[in-house]
C-alpha positions, 0 to 999 in steps of 0.5 A: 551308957546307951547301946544300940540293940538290934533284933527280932521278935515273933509274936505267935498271935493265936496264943494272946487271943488264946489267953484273952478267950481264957481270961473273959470266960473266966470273967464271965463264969464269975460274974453275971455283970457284963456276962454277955459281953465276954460271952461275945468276946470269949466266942470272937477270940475262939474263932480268930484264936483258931485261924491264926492258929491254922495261919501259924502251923499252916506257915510250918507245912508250907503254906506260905501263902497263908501268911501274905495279907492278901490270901483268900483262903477260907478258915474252912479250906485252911483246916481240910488242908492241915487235916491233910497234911499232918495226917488226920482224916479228911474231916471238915469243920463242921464234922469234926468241931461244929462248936467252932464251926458255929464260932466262926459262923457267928464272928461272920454274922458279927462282921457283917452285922446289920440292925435287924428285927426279930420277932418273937412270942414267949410266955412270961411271968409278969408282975405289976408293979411297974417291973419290966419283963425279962429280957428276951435274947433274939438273932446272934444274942441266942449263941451268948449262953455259958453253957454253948460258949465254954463247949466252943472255947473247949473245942478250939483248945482241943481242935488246935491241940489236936492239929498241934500234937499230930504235926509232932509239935508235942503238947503244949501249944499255948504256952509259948507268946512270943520268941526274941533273938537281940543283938548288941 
């Protein structure tokens, strides 16, 4: 028998880029193969993970406006705002998370990358052989390090649990991905 099924799905997007910064640390904590490139997803999906989070809970204290495409308010301004609204001390980012204040940092550098030189001078031990020297991180490829990666998605957890449990949202912002209402 076909039926027709009417509906509406809401998607909170922050959680699957929460589980996705989750799942390539966790990827890059076990293998050094590809390490770099989860490091650089683990730190977009922190920074990304944390504006949609502040679009979300932004859009329940009454900021509409934040939902339209069109909005420019920066990921900075948006965070002062929510600070305010729930109650917390009138903190910037920097101040009170500068891991995700450097993780956003970073995914603009990366959004508006450029090929760049970088110059650089370092002692290294060489053996002949025809072995290459290590290779030397320059630019963006010195924030790919494990250790300053799990600090910032460390950070964002605790930046948005912060935010979420001040709202009177409780404890558990990550575990809810999507709600469906369906109609037959």
């Amino acid at each position: 028998m076909l039926v027709n099924v009417t509906g509406a799905t809401e998607l909170f997007t922050y959680t699957f880029l929460h589980a996705g910064a989750k799942a390539a640390l966790t990827a890059a904590e076990s293998s050094e193969e590809g390490q770099a490139y989860n490091l650089l997803n683990v730190l977009v999906l922190s920074s990304f993970l944390v504006e949609a989070y502040f679009n979300h809970l932004g859009n329940l204290k009454g900021f509409v406006a934040w939902s339209d495409k069109k909005d420019r308010t920066s990921v900075w301004n948006k965070y002062k705002f929510l600070r305010e609204a729930v109650g917390l001390e009138k903190l910037s980012i920097n101040e009170a998370y500068p891991a995700v204040d450097a993780a956003i940092e970073f995914r603009n550098e990366m959004a508006h990358g450029r090929t760049s030189t970088y110059n650089f001078s370092q002692d290294v031990l060489w053996s002949s052989g025809g072995v290459l020297p290590p290779k030397i991180p320059v630019g963006w490829q010195l924030a790919l390090n494990l250790k300053d990666v799990k600090c910032c998605f460390d950070a964002s957890r605790k930046l948005i649990l912060e935010l979420h449990e001040q709202a009177g949202l409780g404890g558990r912002p990550f575990t809810k991905m999507a709600s469906t209402q369906l109609r037959f």
